[in-house]
C-alpha positions in Angstrom: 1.1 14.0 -18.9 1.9 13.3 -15.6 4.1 10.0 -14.6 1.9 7.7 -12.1 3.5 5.5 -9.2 2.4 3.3 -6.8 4.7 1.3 -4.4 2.6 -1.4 -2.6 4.5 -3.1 0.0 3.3 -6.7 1.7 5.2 -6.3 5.1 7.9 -4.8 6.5 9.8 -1.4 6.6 10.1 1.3 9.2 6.7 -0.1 11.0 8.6 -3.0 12.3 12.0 -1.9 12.5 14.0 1.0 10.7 17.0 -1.2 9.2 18.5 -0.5 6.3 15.7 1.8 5.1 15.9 -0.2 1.7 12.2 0.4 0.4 11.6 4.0 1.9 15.2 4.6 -0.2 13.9 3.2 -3.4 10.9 5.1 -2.7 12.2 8.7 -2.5 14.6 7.4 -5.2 11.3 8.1 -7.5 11.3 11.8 -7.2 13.9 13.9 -8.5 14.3 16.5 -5.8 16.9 16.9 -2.9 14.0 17.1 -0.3 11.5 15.1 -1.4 8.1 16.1 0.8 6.5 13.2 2.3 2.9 12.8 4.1 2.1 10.0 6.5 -1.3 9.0 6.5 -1.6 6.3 9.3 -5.6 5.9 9.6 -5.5 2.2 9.7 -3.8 2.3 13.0 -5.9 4.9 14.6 -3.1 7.4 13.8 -0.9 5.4 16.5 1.3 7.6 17.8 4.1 5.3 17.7 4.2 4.8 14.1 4.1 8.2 13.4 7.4 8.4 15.5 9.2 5.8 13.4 8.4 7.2 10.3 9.4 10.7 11.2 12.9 9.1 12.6 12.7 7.1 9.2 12.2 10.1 6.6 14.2 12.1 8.5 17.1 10.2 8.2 16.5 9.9 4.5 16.6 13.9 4.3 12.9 14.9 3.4 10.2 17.3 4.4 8.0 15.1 6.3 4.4 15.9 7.9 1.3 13.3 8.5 -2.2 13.6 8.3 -4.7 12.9 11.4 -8.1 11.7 11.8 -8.8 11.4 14.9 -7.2 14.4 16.2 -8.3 17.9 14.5 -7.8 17.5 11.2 -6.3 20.0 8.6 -7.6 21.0 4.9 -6.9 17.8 3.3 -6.8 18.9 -0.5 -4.2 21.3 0.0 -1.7 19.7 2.5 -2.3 16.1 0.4 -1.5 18.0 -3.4 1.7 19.9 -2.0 3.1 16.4 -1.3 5.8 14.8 -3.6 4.6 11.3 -1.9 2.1 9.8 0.2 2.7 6.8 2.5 -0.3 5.0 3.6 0.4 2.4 7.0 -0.8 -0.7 7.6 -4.1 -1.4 9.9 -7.6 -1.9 9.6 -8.3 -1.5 5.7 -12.1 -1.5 6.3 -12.4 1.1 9.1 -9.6 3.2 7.3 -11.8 3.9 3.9 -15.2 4.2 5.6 -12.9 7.2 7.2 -11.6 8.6 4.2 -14.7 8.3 2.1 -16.9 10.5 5.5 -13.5 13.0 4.9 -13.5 12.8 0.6 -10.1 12.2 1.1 -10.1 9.2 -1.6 -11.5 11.9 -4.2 -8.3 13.7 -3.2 -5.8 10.9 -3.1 -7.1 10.1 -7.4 -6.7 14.1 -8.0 -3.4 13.7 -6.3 -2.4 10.4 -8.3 -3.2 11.8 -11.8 -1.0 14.6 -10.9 2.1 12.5 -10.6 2.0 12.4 -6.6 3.5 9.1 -5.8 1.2 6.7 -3.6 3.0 4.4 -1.5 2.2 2.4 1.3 2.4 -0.9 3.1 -0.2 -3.6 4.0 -3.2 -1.4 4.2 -2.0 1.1 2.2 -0.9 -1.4 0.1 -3.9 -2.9 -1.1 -6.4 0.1 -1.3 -4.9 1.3 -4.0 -6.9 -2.0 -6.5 -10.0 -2.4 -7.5 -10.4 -5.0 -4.3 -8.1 -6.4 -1.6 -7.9 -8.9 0.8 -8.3 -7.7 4.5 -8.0 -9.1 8.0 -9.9 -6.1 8.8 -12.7 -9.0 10.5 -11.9 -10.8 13.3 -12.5 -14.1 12.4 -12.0 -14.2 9.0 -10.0 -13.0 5.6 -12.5 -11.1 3.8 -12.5 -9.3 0.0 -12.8 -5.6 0.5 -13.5 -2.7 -2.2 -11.0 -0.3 -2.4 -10.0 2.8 -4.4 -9.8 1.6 -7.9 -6.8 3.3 -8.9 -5.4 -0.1 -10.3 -7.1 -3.0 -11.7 -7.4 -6.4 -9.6 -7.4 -7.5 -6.6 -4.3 -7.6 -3.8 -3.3 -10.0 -1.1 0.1 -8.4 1.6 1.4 -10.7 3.8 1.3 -13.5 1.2 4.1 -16.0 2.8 3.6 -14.2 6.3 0.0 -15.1 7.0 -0.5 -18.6 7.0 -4.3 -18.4 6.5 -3.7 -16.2 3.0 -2.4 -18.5 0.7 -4.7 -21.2 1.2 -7.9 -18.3 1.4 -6.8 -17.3 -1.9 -6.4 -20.4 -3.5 -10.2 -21.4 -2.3 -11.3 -18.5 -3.9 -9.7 -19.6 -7.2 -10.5 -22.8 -6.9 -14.4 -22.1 -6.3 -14.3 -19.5 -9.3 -15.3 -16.8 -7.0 -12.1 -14.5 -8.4 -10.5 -15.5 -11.5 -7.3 -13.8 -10.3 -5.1 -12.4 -7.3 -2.3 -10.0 -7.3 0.3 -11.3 -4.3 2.6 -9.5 -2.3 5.1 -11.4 0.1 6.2 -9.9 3.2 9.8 -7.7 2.8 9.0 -7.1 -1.1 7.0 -4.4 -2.7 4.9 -4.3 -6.2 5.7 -0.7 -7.8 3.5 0.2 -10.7 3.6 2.2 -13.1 3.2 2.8 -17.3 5.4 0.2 -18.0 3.4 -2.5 -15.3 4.8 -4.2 -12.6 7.5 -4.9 -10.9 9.3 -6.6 -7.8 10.9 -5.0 -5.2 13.1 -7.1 -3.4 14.0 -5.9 0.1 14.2 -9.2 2.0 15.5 -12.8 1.3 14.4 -13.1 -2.2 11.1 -11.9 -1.6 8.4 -11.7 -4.7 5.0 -10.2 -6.0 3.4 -12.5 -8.5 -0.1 -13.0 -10.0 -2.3 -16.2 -9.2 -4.9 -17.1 -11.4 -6.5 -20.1 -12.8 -6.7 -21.6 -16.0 -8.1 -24.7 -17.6 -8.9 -26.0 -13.6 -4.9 -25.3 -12.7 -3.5 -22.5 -10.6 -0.7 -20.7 -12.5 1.8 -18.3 -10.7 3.3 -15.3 -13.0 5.8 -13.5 -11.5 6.2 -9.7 -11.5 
């Protein structure tokens, strides 16, 4: 039986700035190898070339095999470069656009087959939120929206919670109207990591949290992670 991880991350690491490299640490910290292989998979930007850069300077630092995965470039045999990975890092972007990509490529088929095999999935913002059952996108121009995702965990996921000014109060309307009768949240410089034993708070900013909102008796309860 193979251990399953996910690290979801609400904002921050080496997309905005390299640091201290505290999450991508705690990250690699997960797998018990020297050189940990690691596979960027930065769809939701339009595989900005930029962000690839900063996480190769990241990873590399932080001693690991690192490669990436492009869409809109030629594009390799997916099932065998994603299942040699140790981890995957998914980067922030357009959620929507990103899975109508992956499901054309049946690389979310790939990405569950590489889960249940203990292949950690990480990723931050957009690949932070496709991992649920749903997830709340600023994918639309004018407007927050509830997306379908992957599946791999129950519920549905908000980044960006205290970052975004327009999230908390979205969510809350859709508690309030009884339109979800839950929402996972994930504040910006924290990360939610998940696994068998349920999940937990990754701290990497100024007391930063993950927490569940959901509503009870007509009252909005917080339970943090």
């Amino acid at each position: 039986m193979f251990s399953q991880n996910i690290v979801a991350i609400g904002g921050g690491g080496f997309g905005r700035s390299l640091g201290n490299l505290e999450i991508e640490k705690y990250i690699i910290s997960l797998v018990n190898k020297k050189v940990p292989k690691i596979c960027f998979i930065p769809t939701a930007s339009g595989d900005n070339d930029l962000y690839k850069l900063n996480f190769y300077r990241a990873f590399s630092k932080l001693k690991c095999e690192t490669s990436h995965i492009d869409f809109f470039s030629r594009t390799e045999e997916l099932e065998e470069k994603v299942l040699s990975q140790d981890i995957i890092y998914v980067g922030g972007g357009n959620t929507k656009s990103m899975l109508a990509v992956w499901r054309d490529w049946n690389l979310h088929l790939i990405l569950k087959k590489a889960y249940d095999n203990g292949i950690i999935m990480s990723g931050v913002s957009a690949g932070a939120i496709c991992w649920f059952e749903k997830g709340i996108t600023d994918s639309y121009a004018k407007s927050l929206q509830i997306l379908d995702c992957l599946g791999f965990v129950e519920g549905i996921a908000c980044p960006h919670f205290d970052e975004e000014k327009e999230r908390e109060p979205y969510v809350n309307d859709l508690l309030n109207r009884d339109l979800i009768n839950s929402c996972i949240c994930i504040e910006g410089y924290s990360a939610l990591h998940i696994n068998k034993n349920g999940f937990k708070t990754i701290n990497f900013g100024d007391k930063k949290k993950c927490f569940k909102l959901y509503k009870e008796n007509n009252k909005i309860f917080k339970k943090i992670f």
